[in-house]
C-alpha positions as CSV (number, residue, x, y, z in Angstrom):
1,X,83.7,26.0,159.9
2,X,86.3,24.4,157.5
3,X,85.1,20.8,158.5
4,X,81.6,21.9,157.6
5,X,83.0,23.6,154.2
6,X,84.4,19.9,153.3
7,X,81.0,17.8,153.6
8,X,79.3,20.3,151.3
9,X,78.6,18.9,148.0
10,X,78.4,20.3,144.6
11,X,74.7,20.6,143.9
12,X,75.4,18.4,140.6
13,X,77.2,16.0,142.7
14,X,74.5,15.7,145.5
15,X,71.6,15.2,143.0
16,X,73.6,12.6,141.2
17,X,73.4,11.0,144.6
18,X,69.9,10.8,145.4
19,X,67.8,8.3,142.9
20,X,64.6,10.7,142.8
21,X,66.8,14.0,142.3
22,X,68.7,12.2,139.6
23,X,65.5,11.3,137.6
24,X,64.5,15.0,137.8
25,X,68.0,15.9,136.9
26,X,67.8,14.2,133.8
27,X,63.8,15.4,132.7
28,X,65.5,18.7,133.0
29,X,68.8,18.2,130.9
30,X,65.6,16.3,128.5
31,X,64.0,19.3,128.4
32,X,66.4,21.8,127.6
33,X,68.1,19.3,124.9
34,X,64.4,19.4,123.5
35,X,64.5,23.0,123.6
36,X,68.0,23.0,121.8
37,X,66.0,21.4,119.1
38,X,63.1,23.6,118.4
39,X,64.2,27.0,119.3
40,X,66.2,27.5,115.5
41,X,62.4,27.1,113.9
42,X,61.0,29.7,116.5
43,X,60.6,33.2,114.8
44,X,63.4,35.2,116.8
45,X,61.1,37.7,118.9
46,X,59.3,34.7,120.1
47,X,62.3,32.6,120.4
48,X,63.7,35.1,123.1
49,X,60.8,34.2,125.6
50,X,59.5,31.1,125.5
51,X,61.3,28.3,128.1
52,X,61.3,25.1,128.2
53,X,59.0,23.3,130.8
54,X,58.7,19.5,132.3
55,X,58.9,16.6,130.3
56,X,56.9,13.7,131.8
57,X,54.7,10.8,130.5
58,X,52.1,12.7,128.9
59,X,54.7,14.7,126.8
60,X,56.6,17.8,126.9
61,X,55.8,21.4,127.6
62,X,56.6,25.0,126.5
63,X,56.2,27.9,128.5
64,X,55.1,31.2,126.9
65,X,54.9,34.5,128.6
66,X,51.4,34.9,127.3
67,X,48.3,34.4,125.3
68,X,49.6,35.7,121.9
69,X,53.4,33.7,122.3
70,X,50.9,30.3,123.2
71,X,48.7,31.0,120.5
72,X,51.9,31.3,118.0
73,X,53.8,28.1,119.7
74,X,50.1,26.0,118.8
75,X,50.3,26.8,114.9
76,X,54.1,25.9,114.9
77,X,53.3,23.0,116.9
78,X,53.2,20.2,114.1
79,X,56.6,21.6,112.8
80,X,58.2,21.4,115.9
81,X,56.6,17.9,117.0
82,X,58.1,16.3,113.5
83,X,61.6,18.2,114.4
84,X,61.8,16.4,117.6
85,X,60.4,13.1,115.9
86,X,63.5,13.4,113.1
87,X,66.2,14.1,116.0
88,X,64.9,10.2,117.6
89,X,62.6,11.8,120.5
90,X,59.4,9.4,120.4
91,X,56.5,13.1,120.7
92,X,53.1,12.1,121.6
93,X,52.7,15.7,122.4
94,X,54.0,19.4,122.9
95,X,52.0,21.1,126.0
96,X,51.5,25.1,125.5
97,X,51.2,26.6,128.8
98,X,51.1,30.5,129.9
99,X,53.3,31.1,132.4
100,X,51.4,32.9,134.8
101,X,53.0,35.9,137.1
């Protein structure tokens, strides 16, 4: 057992490893520094339940818990595109989705 317990790695550690992990490593620490950016201009009660989804070539996406959140997220989206432009992040888009389930 303790032979097994030393080849174990750190899940940080093993995706820094592995080329294809690390890219999606560092789309998710994009994403969430995206996030940082734009959750102080979301209205608090919305704020609280809306995540942060994949960034990829196309853009960026929120994730909103429903209709009425993604419907919210769209009118604020100009606000929050120009936010992200002023903090050096090149925005072609931000992607609303509905998280379903």
């Amino acid at each position: 057992m303790t032979q097994r317990a030393d080849r174990t790695l750190a899940i940080h550690e093993a995706l820094s490893r592995h080329a294809g992990l690390k890219r999606l490593q560092d789309l998710m620490r994009e994403s969430n520094e995206r996030f940082a950016v734009v959750r102080p201009l979301l209205p608090p009660a919305l704020a609280a339940h809306v995540k942060p989804g994949p960034v990829d070539e196309q853009g960026w996406s929120l994730l909103a818990p429903n209709g009425a959140a993604a419907a919210k997220l769209r009118q604020l989206q100009p606000r929050l595109e120009e936010a992200l432009r002023q903090r050096g992040w090149q925005v072609s888009a931000i992607r609303v989705k509905v998280q379903s389930g």
